[in-house]
N, C-alpha and C positions, 0 to 999 in steps of 0.2 A: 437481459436488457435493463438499461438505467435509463428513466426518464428523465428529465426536468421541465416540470410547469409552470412557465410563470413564476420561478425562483428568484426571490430577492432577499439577502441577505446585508445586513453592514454594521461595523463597529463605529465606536465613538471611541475619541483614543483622545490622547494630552495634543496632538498636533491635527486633531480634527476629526472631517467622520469620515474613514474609509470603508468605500460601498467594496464586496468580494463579490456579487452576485446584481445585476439589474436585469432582472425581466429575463429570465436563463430560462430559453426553449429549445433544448436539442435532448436528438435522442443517441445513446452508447448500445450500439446492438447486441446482441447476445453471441458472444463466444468471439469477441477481438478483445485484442489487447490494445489498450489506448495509451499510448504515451501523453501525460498532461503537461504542458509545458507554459512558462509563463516567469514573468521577471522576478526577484524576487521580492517577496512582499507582496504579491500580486493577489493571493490566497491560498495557493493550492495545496496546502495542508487542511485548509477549512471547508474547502471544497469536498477534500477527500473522506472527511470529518461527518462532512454532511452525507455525502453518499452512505456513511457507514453508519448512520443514524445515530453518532455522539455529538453531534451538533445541529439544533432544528434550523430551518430557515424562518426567515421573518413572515417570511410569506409565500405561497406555492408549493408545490406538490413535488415530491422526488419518488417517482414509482420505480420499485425493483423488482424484477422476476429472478427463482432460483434464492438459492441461499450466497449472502457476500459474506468475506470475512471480516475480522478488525483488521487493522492494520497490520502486514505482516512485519514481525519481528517486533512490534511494539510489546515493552514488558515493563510497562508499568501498572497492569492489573496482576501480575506475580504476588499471592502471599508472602510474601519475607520471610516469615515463620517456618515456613513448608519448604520442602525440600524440592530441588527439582521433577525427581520424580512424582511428587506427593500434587504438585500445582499439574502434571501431566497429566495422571489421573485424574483428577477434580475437574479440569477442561473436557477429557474424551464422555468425561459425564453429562457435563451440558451439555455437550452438543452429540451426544447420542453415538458416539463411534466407539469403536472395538478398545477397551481399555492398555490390554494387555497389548494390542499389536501398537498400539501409539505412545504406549511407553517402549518399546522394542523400535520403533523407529527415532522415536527422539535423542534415544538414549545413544543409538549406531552413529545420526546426524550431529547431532551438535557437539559430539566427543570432549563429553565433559569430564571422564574416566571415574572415580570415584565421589567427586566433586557432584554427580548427578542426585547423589544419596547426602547432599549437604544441604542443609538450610540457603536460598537463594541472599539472603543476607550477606553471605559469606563472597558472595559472587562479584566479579570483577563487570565492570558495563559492557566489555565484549562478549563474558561468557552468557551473562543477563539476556546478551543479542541474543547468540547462539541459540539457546534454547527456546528463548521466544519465534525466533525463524526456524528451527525443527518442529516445533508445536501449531505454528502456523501452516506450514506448507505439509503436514504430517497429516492435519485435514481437507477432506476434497469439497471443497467449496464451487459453486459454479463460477461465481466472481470473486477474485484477492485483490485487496487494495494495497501497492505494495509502496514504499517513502523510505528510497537513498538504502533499503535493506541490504542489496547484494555487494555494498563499499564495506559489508562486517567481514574482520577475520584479515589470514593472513595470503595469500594467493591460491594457495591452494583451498580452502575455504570458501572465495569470493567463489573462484571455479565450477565450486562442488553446486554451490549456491543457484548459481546462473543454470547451472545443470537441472536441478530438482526444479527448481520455476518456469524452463522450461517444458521440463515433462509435464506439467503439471499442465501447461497453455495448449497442448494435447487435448485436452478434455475440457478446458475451462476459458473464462476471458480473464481482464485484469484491467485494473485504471495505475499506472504508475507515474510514481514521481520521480525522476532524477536531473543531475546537471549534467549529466555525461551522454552526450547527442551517440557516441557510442553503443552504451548500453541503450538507449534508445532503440535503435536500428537492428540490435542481437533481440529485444527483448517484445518488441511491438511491432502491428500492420498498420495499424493507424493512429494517429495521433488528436490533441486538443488544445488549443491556446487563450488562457483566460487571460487578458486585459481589458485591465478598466474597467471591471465588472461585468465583459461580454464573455461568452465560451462560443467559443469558436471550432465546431469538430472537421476532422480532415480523414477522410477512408484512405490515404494515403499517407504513412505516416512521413515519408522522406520529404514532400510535400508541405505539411507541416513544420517540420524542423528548419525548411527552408522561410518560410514564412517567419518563423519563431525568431532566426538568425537577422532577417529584413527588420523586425520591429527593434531586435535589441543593435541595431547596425553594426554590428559585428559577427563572424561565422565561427566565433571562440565559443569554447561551455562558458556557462557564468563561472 
């Protein structure tokens, strides 16, 4: 379950102050997948940000039950230094799981072939993905927050991808972000629409997307 209490968040920016959050009370129940949907600019990366407790709110409460992830596929907390393997390791340490089987699974996933035993330095921003989406979806988290992840790689990759995240929604929930009302529909039950600093949740995500389409007056992806 994600709460939010009386969440209010907002930037001050060169063209003024945009509010991401006014008075945000809804609740994400425990074990749906919420598609978040919302124009862009709108926030929902800060939103996701917040849920994931890399960014506080100004004010109000975000209560979480269960363990969430970071962002999955995000790899910008990678050592550089360290090898793919070496930041695998170091991750299944923090977070308490099997060392050896989450280097055996990242290593099968994100098929970086010798590349895996390379300094991350060395590494291309897709293979960077890769291994950060094998290392993310490699842990069982109760909730994954996932942003535009499953667009890394080449089709067979995206595939594979949408494949593991969904086994994974088997056993777990998920707050996703994408622009693809497609993956949408493969990948959530319900949906959320933050405008204007409202979130707005829908237990029917088709529902949602339909609503999503009415505010942007168009039934295009952005």
């Amino acid at each position: 379950m994600i709460q939010f209490q009386n969440v209010n968040k907002t930037f001050w920016t060169k063209a003024g102050t945009k509010v991401i959050a006014d008075d945000i009370n809804v609740t994400f129940p425990t074990g749906k997948a919420v598609g978040l949907m919302g124009r862009n600019g709108a926030g929902k990366t800060t939103l996701m940000q917040m849920i994931g407790g890399r960014i506080k709110p100004d004010s109000g409460v975000i209560k979480r039950t269960g363990t969430i992830s970071w962002t999955v596929g995000f790899a910008g907390s990678f050592n550089r230094d360290m090898t793919g393997a070496q930041n695998t390791k170091f991750i299944a340490r923090v977070y308490g799981v099997d060392t050896e089987d989450l280097i055996a699974y990242v290593q099968d996933f994100a098929e970086l072939g010798h590349q895996f035993h390379a300094p991350v330095r060395s590494y291309s921003a897709g293979m960077r993905s890769r291994l950060a989406f094998g290392v993310s979806i490699g842990i069982p988290f109760d909730t994954y927050l996932v942003d535009e992840v499953t667009s890394v790689g080449d089709a067979a990759f995206k595939r594979k991808s949408r494949l593991a995240f969904t086994d994974r929604m088997k056993t777990a929930g998920a707050v996703v972000v994408t622009h693809s009302t497609r993956q949408l529909k493969m990948l959530c039950d319900a949906g959320a629409i933050l405008e204007n600093g409202t979130l707005t949740y829908y237990d029917d995500v088709d529902e949602a997307i339909a609503q999503h389409h009415a505010n942007m007056g168009s039934d295009e992806d952005e």
